[in-house]
gemmi code that builds the backbone of each chain (N, CA, C; Angstrom):
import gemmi

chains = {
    "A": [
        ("UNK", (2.298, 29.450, -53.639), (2.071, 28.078, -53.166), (2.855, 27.834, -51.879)),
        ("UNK", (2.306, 27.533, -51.037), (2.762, 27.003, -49.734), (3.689, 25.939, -49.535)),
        ("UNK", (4.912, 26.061, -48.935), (5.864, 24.346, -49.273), (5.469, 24.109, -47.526)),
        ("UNK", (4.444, 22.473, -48.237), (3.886, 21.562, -47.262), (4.870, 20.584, -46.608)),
        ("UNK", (6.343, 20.786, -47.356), (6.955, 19.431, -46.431), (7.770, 20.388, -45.463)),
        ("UNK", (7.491, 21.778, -45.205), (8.070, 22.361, -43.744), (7.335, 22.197, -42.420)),
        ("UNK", (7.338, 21.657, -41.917), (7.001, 21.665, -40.318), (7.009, 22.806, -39.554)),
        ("UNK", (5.978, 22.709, -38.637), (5.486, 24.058, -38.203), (6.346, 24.769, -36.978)),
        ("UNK", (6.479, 25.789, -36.891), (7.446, 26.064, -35.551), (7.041, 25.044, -34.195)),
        ("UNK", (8.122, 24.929, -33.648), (7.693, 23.597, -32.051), (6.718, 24.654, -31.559)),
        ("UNK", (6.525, 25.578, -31.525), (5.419, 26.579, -30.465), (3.957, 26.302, -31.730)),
        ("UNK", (3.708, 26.625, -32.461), (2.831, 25.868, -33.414), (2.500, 24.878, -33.579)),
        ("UNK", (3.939, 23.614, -33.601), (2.917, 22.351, -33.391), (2.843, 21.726, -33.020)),
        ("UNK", (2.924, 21.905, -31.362), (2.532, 21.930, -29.941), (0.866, 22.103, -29.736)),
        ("UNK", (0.094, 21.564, -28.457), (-1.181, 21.759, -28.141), (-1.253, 23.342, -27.845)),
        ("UNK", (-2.004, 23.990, -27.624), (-2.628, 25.209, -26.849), (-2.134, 25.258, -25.814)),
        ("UNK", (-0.821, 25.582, -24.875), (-0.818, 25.485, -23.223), (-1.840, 25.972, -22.888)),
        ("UNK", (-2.282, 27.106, -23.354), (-3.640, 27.769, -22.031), (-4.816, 27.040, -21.848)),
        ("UNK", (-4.583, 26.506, -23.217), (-6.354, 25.390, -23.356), (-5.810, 23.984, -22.235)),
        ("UNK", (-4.674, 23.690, -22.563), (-4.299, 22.298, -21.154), (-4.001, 22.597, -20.013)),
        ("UNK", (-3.186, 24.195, -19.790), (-3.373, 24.158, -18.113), (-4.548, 24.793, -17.499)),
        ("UNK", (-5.230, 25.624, -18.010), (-6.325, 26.341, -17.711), (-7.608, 25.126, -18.282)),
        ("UNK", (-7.940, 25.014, -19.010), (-9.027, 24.151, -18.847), (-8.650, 22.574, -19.079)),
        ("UNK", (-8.026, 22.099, -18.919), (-7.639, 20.282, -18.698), (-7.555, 19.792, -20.301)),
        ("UNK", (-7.875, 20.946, -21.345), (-8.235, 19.964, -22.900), (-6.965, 20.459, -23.766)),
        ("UNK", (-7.134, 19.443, -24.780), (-6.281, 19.672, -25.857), (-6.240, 20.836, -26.822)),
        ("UNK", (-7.596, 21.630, -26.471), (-7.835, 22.424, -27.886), (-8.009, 22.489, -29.057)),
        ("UNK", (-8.466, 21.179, -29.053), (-8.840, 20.974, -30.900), (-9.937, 21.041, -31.313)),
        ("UNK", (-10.755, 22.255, -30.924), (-12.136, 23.023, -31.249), (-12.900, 21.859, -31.639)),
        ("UNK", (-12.807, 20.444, -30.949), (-14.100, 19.375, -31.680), (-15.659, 19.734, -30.838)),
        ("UNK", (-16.372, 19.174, -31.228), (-17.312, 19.167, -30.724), (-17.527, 18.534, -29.360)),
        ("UNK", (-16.523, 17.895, -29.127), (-16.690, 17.025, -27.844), (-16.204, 17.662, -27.036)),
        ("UNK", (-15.205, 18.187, -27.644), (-14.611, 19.360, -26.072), (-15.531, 20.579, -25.868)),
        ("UNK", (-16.351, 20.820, -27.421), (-16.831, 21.900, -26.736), (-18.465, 21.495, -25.693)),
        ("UNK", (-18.459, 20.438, -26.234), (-19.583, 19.640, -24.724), (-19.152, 19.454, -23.337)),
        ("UNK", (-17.948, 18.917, -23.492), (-17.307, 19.040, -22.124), (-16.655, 20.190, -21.777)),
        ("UNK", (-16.461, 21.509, -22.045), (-16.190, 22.705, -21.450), (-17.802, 22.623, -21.080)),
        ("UNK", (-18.674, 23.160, -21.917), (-19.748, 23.559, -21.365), (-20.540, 22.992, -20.547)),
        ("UNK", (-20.439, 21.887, -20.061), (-21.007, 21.060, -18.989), (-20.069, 21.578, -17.771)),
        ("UNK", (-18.721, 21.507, -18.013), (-17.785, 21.694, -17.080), (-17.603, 23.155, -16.452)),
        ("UNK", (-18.639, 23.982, -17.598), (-18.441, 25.356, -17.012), (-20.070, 25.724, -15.616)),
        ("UNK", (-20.984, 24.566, -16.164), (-22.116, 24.653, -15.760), (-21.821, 24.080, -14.218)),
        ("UNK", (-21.313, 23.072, -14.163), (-21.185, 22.254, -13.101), (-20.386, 23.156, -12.153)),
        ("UNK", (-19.068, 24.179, -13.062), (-18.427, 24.777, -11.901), (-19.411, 26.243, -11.643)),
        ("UNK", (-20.337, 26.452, -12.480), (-21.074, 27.828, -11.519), (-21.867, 27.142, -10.415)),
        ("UNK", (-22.131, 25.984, -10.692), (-23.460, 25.153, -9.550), (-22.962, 24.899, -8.465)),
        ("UNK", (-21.791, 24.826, -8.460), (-20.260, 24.515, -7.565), (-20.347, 26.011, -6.402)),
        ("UNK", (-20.228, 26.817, -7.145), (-19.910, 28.051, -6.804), (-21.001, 28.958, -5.935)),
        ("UNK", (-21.949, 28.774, -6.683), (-23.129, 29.011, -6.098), (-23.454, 28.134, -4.809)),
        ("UNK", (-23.219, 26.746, -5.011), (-23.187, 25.979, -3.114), (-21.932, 27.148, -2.296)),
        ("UNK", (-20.990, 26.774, -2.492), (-19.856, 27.578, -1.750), (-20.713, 28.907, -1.102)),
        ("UNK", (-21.363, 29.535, -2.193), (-21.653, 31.245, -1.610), (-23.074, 30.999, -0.826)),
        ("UNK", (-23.675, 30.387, -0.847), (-25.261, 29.763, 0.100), (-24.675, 28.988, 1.285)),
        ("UNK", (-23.708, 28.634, 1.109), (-22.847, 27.759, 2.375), (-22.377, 28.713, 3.234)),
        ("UNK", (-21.897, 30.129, 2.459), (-21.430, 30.984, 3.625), (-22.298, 32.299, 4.012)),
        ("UNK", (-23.737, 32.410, 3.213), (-24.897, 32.892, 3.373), (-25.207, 32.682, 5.030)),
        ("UNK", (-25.368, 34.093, 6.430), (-25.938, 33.647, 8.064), (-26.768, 32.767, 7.963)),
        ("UNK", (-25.943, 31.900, 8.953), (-27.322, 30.539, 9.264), (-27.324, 29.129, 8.198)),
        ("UNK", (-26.979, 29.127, 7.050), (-27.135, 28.410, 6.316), (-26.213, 26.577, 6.321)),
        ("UNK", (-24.655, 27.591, 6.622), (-24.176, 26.254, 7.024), (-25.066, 24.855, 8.079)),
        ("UNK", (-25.789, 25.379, 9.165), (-25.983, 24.213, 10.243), (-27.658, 24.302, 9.697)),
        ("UNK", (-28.210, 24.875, 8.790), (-29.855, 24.505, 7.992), (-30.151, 22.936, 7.607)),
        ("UNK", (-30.418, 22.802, 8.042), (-30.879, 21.225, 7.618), (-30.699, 21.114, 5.945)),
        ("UNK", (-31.423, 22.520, 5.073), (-30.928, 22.160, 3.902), (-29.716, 22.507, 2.940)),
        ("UNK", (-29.209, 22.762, 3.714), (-27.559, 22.889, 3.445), (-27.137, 21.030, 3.638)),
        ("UNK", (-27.081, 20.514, 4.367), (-27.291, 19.013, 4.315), (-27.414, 18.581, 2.894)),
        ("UNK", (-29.043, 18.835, 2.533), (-29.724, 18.429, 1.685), (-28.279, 18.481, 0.388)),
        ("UNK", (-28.334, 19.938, 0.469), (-28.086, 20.758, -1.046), (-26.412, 19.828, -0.677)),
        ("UNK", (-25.824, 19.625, 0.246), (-24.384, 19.077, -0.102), (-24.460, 18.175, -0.209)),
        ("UNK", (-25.202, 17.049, 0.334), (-25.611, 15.734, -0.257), (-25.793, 15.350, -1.655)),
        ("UNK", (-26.852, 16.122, -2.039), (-26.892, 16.256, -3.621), (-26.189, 16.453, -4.505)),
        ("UNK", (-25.634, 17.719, -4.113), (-24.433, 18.898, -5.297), (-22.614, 18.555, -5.402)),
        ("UNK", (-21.937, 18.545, -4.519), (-20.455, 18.418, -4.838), (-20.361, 17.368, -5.587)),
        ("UNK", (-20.473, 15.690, -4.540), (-19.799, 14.793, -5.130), (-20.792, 14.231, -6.424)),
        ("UNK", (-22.075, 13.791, -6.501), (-22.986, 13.751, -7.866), (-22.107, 14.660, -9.079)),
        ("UNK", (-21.913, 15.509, -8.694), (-21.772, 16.973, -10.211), (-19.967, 16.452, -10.239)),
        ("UNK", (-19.206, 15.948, -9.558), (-17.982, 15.755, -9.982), (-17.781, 14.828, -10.381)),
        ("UNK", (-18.902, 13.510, -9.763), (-18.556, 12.373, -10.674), (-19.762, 12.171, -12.041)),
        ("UNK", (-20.169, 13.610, -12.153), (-21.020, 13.558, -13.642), (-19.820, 14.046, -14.288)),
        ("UNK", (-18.899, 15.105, -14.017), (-17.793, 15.806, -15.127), (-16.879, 14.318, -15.186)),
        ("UNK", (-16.854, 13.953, -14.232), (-15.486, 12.721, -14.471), (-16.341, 11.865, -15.438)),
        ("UNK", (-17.105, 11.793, -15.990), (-18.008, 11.018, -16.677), (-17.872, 11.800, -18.192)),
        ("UNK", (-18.151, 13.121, -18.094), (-17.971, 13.900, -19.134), (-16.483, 13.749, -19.640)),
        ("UNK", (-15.818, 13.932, -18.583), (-14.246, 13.590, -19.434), (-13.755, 12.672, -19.926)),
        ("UNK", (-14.640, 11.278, -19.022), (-14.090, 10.244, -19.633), (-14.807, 9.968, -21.286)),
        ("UNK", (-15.546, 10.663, -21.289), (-16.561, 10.655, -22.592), (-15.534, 11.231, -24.156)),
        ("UNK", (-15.349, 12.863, -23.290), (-14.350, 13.184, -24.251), (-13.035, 12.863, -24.455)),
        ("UNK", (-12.456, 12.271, -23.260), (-11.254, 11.459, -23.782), (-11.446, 10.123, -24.740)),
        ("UNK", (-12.772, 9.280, -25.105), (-12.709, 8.219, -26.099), (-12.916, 9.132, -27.346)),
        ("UNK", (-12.845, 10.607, -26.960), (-12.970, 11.179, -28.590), (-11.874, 11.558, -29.264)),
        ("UNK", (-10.720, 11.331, -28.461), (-9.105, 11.886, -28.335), (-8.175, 11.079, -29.267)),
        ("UNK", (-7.503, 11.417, -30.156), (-6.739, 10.389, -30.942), (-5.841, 9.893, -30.250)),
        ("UNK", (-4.668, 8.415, -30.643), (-3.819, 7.703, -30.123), (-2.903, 8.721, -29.523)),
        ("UNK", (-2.200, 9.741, -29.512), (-1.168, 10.515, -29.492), (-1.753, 11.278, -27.848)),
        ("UNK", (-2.894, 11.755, -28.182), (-3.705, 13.159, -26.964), (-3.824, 12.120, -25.446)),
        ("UNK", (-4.518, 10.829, -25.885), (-4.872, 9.777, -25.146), (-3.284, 9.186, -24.514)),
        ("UNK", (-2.538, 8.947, -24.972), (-1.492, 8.503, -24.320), (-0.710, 9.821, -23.655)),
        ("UNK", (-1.015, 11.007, -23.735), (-0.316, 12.374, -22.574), (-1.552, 12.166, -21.665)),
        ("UNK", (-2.747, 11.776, -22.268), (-3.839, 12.191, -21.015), (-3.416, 11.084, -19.820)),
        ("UNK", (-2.997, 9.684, -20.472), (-2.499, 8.613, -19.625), (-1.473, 9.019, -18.972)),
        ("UNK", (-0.424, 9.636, -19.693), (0.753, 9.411, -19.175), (0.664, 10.334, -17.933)),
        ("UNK", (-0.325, 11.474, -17.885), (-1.021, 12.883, -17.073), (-1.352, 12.008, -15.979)),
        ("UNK", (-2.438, 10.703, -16.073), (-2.713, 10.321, -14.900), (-2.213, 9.882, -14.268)),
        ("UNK", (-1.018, 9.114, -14.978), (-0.271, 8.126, -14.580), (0.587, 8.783, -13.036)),
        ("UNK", (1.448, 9.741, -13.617), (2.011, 10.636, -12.833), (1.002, 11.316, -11.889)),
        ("UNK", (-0.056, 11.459, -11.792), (-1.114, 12.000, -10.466), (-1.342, 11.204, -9.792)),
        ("UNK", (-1.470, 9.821, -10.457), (-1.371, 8.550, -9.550), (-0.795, 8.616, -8.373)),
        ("UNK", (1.099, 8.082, -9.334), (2.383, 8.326, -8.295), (2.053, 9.167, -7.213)),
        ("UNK", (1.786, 10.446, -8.028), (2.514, 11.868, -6.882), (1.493, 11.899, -6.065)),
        ("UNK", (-0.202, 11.601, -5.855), (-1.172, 11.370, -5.420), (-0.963, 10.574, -4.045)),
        ("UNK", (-0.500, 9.001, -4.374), (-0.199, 8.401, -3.322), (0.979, 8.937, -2.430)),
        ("UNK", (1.654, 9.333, -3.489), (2.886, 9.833, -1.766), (3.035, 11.153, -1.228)),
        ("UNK", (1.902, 12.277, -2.239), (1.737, 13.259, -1.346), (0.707, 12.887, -0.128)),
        ("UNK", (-0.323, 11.800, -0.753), (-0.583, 11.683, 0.894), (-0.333, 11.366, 1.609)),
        ("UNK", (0.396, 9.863, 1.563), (1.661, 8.997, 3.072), (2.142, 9.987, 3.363)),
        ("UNK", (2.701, 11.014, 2.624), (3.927, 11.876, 3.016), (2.880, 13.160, 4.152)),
        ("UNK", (1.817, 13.585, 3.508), (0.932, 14.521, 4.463), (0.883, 13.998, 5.461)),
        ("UNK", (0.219, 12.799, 5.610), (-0.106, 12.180, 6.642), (0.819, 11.578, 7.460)),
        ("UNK", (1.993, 11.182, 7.183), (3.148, 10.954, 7.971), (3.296, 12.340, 8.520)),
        ("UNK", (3.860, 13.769, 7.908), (4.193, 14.136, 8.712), (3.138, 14.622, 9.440)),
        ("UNK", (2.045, 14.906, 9.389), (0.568, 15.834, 9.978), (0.752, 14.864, 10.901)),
        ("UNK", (0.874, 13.607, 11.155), (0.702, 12.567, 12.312), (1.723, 13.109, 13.300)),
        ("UNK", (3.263, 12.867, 12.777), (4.115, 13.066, 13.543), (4.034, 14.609, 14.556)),
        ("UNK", (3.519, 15.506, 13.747), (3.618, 16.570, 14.190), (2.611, 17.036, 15.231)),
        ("UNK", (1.505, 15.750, 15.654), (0.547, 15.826, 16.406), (0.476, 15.253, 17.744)),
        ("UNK", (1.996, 14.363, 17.692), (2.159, 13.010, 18.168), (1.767, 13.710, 20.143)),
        ("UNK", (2.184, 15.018, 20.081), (2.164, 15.934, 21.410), (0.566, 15.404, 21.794)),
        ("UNK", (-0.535, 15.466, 21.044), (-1.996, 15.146, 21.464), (-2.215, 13.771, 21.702)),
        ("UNK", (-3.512, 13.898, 22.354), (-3.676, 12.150, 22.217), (-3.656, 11.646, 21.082)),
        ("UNK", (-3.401, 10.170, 21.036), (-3.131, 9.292, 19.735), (-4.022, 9.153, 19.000)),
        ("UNK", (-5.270, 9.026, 19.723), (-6.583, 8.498, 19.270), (-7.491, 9.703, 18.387)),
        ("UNK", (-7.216, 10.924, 18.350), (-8.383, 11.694, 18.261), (-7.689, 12.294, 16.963)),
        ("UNK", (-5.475, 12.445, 17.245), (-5.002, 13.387, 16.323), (-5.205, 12.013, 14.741)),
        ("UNK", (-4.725, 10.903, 15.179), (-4.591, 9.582, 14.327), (-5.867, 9.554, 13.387)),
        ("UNK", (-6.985, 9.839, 14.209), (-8.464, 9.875, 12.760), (-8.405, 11.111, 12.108)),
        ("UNK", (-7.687, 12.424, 12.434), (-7.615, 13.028, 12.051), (-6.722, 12.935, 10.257)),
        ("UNK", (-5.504, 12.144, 10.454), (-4.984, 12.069, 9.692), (-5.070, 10.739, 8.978)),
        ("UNK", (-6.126, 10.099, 9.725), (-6.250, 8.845, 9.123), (-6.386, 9.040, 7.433)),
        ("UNK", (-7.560, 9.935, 7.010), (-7.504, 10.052, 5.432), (-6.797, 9.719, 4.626)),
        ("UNK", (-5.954, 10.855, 5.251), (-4.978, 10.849, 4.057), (-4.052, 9.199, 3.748)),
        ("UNK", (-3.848, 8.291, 4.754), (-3.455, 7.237, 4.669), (-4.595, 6.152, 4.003)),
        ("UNK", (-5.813, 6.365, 4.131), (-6.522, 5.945, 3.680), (-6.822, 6.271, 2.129)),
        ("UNK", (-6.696, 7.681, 1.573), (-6.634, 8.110, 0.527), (-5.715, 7.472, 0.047)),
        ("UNK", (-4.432, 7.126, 0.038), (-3.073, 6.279, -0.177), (-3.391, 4.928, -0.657)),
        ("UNK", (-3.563, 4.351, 0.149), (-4.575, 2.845, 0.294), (-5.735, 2.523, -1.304)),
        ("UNK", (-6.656, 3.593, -0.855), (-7.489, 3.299, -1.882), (-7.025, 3.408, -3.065)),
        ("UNK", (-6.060, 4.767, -3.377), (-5.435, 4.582, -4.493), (-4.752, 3.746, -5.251)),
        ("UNK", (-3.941, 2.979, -4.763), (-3.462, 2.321, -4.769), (-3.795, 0.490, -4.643)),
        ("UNK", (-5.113, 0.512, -4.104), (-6.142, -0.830, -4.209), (-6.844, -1.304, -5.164)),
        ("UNK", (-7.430, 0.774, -5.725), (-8.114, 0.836, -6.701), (-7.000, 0.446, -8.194)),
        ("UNK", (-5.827, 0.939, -8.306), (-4.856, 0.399, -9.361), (-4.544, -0.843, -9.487)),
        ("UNK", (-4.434, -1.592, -8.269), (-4.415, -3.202, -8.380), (-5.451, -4.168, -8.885)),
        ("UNK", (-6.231, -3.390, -7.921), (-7.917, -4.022, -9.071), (-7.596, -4.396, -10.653)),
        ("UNK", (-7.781, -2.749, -11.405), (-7.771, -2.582, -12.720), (-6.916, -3.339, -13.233)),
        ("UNK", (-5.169, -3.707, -12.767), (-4.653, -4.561, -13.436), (-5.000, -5.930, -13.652)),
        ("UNK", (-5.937, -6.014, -12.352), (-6.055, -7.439, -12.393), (-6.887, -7.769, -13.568)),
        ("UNK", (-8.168, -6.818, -14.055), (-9.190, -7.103, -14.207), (-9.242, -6.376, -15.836)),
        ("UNK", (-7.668, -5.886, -16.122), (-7.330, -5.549, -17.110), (-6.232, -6.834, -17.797)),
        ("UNK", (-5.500, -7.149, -16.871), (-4.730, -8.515, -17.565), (-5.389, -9.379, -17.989)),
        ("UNK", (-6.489, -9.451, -17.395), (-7.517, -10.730, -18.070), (-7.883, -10.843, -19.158)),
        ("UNK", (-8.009, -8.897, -19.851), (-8.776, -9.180, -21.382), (-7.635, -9.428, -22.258)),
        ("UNK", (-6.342, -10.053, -22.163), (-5.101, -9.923, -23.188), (-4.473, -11.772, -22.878)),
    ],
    "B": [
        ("UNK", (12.397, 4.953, -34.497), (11.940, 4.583, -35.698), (11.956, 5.974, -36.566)),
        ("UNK", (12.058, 5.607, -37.729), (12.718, 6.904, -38.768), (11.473, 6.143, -39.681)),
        ("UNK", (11.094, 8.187, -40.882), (10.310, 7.927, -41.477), (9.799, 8.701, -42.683)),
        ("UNK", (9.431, 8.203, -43.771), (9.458, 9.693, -44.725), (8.174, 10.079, -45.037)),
        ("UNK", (7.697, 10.515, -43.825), (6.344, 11.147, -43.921), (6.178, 12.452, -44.288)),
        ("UNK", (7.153, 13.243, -44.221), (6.760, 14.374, -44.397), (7.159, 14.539, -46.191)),
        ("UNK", (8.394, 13.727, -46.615), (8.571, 13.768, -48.130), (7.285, 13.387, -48.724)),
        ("UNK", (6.785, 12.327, -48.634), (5.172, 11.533, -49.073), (4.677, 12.837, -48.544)),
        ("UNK", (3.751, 13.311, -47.597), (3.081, 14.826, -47.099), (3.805, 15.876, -48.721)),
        ("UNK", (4.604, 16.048, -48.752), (4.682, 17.356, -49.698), (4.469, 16.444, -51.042)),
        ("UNK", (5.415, 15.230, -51.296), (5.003, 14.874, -52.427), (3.305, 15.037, -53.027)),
        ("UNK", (2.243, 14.974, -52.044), (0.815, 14.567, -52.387), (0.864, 15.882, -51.872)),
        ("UNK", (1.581, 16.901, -51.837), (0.594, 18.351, -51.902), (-0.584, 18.543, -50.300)),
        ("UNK", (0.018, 18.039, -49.586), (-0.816, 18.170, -48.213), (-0.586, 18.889, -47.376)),
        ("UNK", (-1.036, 19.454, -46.802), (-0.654, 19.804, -45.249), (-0.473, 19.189, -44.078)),
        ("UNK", (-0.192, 19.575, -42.821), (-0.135, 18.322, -41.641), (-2.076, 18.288, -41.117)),
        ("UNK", (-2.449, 19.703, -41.411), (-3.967, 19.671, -41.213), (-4.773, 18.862, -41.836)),
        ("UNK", (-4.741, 18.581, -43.317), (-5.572, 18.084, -44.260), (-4.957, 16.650, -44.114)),
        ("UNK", (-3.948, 16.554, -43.727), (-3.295, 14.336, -43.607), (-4.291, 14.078, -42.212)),
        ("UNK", (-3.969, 15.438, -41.484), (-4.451, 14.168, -40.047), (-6.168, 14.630, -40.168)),
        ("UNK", (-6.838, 14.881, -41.159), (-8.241, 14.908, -41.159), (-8.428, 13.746, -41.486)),
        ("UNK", (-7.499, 13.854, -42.863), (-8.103, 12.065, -43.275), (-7.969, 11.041, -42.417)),
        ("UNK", (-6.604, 11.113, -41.313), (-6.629, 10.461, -40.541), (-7.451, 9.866, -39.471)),
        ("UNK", (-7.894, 11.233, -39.287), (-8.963, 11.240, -38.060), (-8.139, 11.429, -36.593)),
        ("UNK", (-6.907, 12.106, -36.837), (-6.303, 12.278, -35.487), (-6.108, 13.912, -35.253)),
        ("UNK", (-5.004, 14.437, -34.835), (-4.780, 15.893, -34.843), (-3.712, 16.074, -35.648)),
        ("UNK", (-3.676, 17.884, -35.517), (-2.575, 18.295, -36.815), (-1.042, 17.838, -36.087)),
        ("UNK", (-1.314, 18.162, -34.554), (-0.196, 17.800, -33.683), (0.608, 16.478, -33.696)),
        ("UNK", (-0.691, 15.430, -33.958), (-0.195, 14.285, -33.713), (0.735, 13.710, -35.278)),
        ("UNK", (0.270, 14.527, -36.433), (0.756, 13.907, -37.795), (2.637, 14.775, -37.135)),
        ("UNK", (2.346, 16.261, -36.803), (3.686, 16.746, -36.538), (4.837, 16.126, -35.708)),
        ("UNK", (4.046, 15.235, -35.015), (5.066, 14.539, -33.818), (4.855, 13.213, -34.344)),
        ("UNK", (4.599, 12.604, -35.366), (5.109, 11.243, -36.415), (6.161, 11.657, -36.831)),
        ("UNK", (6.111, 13.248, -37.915), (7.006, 13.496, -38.843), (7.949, 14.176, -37.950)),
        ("UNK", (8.599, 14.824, -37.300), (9.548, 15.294, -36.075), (10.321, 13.810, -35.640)),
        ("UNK", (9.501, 12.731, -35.648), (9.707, 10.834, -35.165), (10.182, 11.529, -33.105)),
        ("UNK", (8.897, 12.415, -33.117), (9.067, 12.140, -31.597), (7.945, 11.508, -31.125)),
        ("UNK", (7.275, 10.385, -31.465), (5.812, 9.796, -31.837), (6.181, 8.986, -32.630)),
        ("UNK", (6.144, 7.634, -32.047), (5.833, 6.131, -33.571), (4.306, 6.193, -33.433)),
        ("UNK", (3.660, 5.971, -34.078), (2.581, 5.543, -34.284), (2.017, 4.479, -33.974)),
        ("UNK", (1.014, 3.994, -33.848), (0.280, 2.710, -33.093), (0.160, 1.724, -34.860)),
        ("UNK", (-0.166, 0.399, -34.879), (0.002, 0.073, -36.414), (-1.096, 0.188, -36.828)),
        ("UNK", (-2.304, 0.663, -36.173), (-3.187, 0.734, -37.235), (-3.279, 2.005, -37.672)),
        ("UNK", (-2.541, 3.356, -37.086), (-2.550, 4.378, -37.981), (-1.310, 4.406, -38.964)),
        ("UNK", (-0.412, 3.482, -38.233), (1.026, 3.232, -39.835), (0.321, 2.418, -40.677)),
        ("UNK", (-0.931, 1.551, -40.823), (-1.362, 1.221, -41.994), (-2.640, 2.403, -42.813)),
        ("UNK", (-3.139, 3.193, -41.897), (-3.875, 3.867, -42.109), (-2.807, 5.348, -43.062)),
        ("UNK", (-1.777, 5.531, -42.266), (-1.064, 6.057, -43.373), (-0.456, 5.494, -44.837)),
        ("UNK", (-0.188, 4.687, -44.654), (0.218, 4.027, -45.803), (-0.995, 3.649, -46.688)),
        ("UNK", (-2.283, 3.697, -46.322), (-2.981, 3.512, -47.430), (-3.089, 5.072, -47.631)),
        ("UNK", (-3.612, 6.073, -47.147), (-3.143, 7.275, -47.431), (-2.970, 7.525, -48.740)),
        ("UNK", (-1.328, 6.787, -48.639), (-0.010, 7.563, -49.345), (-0.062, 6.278, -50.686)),
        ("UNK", (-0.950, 5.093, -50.315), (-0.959, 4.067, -51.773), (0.617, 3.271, -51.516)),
        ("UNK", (1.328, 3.342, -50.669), (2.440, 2.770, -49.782), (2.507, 1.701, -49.098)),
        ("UNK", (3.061, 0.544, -49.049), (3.567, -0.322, -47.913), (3.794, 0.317, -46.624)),
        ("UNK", (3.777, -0.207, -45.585), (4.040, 0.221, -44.398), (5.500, 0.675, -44.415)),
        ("UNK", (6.352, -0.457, -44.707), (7.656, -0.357, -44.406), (8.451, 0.228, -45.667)),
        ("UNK", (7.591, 0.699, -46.328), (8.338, 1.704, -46.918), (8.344, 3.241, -46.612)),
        ("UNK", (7.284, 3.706, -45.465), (7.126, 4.424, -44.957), (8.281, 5.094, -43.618)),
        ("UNK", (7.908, 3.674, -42.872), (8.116, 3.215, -41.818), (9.596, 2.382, -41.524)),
        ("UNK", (10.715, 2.561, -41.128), (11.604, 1.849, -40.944), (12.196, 2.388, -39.868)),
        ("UNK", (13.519, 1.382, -39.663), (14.079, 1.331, -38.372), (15.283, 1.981, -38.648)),
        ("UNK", (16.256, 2.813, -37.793), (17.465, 3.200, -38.057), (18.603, 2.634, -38.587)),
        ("UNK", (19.114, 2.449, -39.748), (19.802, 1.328, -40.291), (20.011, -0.240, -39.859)),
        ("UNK", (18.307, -0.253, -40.294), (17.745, -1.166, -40.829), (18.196, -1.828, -39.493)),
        ("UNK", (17.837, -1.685, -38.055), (18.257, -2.641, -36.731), (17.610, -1.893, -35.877)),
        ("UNK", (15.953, -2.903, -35.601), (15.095, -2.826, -34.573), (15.838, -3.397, -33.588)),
        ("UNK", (16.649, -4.232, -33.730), (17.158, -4.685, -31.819), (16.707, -6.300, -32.061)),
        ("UNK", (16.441, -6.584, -32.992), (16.497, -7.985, -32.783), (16.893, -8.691, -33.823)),
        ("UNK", (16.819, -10.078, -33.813), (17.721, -11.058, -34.986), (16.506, -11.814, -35.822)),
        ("UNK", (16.283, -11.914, -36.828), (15.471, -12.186, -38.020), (16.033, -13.810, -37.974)),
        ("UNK", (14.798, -14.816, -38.660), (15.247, -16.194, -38.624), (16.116, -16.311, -39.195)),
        ("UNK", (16.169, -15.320, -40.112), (17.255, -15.882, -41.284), (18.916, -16.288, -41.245)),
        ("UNK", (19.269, -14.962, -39.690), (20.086, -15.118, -39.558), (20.904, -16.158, -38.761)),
    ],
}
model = gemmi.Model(1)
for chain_id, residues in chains.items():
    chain = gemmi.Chain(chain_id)
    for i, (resn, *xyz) in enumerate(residues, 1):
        res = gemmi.Residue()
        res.name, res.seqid = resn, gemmi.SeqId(i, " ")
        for name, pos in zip(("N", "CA", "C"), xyz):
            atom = gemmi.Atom()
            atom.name, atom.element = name, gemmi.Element(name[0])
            atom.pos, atom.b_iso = gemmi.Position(*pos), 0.0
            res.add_atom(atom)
        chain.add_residue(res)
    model.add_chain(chain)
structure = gemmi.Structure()
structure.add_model(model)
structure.setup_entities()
């Protein structure tokens, strides 16, 4: 007979590391993760396959290289961000608050790796004209911005339901 | 918060696999209640306690008996 009131070694009852740093999930063989690997594995060969037709002679400046990037990157990433957000409402109280606490911190480090890129990529350009190096690095300040616009929103529009 | 989940767990002959099925959470998450590196949200401390046929707070208590705040009584 097995004695059930021992607790499992901390390396046992711990998540899977390879299943959270290698594929983003918890590892708890549900059915939902295994929908979202397999969407997520589909989306990254479709991924892969643009990349290698992108560097196929001639193809980059083809009119349907256009087409096919118009269509393919951003559509197929905000279908997986859709898929994840799917399988994260399948996640118990415990998985859901690391997946938060995960974003939370990409948030942070998100916004000030980019001020911080873009501060210095600016400074370090300052030798060129203002105008041409400044849109260059505009993004990333803009990436900053939105992030950070987009979080103010949600609180707002999250304080309301409480 | 301190808790005798894992005494209730062996008392009823369970595992951490077979509690957090009934639960509906993971085996991880019952391990990091009973470890108390994890309080629980209250609807799975009532969801345990029906479980176990238990009150909450007999489950569930505070480190000699002082959450940090003062009761009317006093």
């Amino acid at each position: 007979m097995t004695d059930n009131s021992q607790s499992q070694s901390p390396a046992q009852s711990r998540w899977p590391i390879s299943e959270m740093l290698m594929r983003g999930t918890f590892g708890t063989k549900t059915e939902a993760e295994h929908r979202y690997m397999t969407r997520s594995k589909i989306v990254g060969w479709v991924l892969l396959l643009w990349l290698l037709i992108g560097m196929l002679p001639g193809m980059l400046h083809h009119p349907a290289m256009r087409l096919i990037t118009l269509l393919l990157p951003a559509p197929l990433v905000t279908y997986i961000a859709w898929e994840k957000h799917r399988y994260f409402l399948t996640l118990d109280e415990l998985t859901r608050r690391i997946e938060m606490e995960g974003m939370a911190w990409a948030y942070a480090i998100g916004v000030l790796a980019s001020l911080w890129l873009g501060g210095i990529g600016y400074a370090l350009s300052l030798r060129w004209p203002l105008d041409q190096k400044f849109l260059a690095y505009a993004p990333f300040f803009l990436f900053g911005l939105l992030l950070a616009s987009v979080k103010g929103a949600y609180r707002y529009f999250a304080a309301r339901r409480y | 918060m301190k808790n005798d989940l894992r005494v209730l767990r062996a008392r009823h002959n369970l595992t951490q696999a077979e509690l957090a099925e009934r639960l509906g959470v993971s085996r991880q998450t019952v391990n990091a209640i009973e470890t108390e590196r994890y309080d629980p949200s209250l609807i799975l401390a009532f969801k345990i306690a029906a479980v176990f046929g238990q009150p909450v707070e007999k489950i569930f208590f505070a480190e000699n008996g002082n959450v940090g705040t003062r009761s009317f009584a006093e």
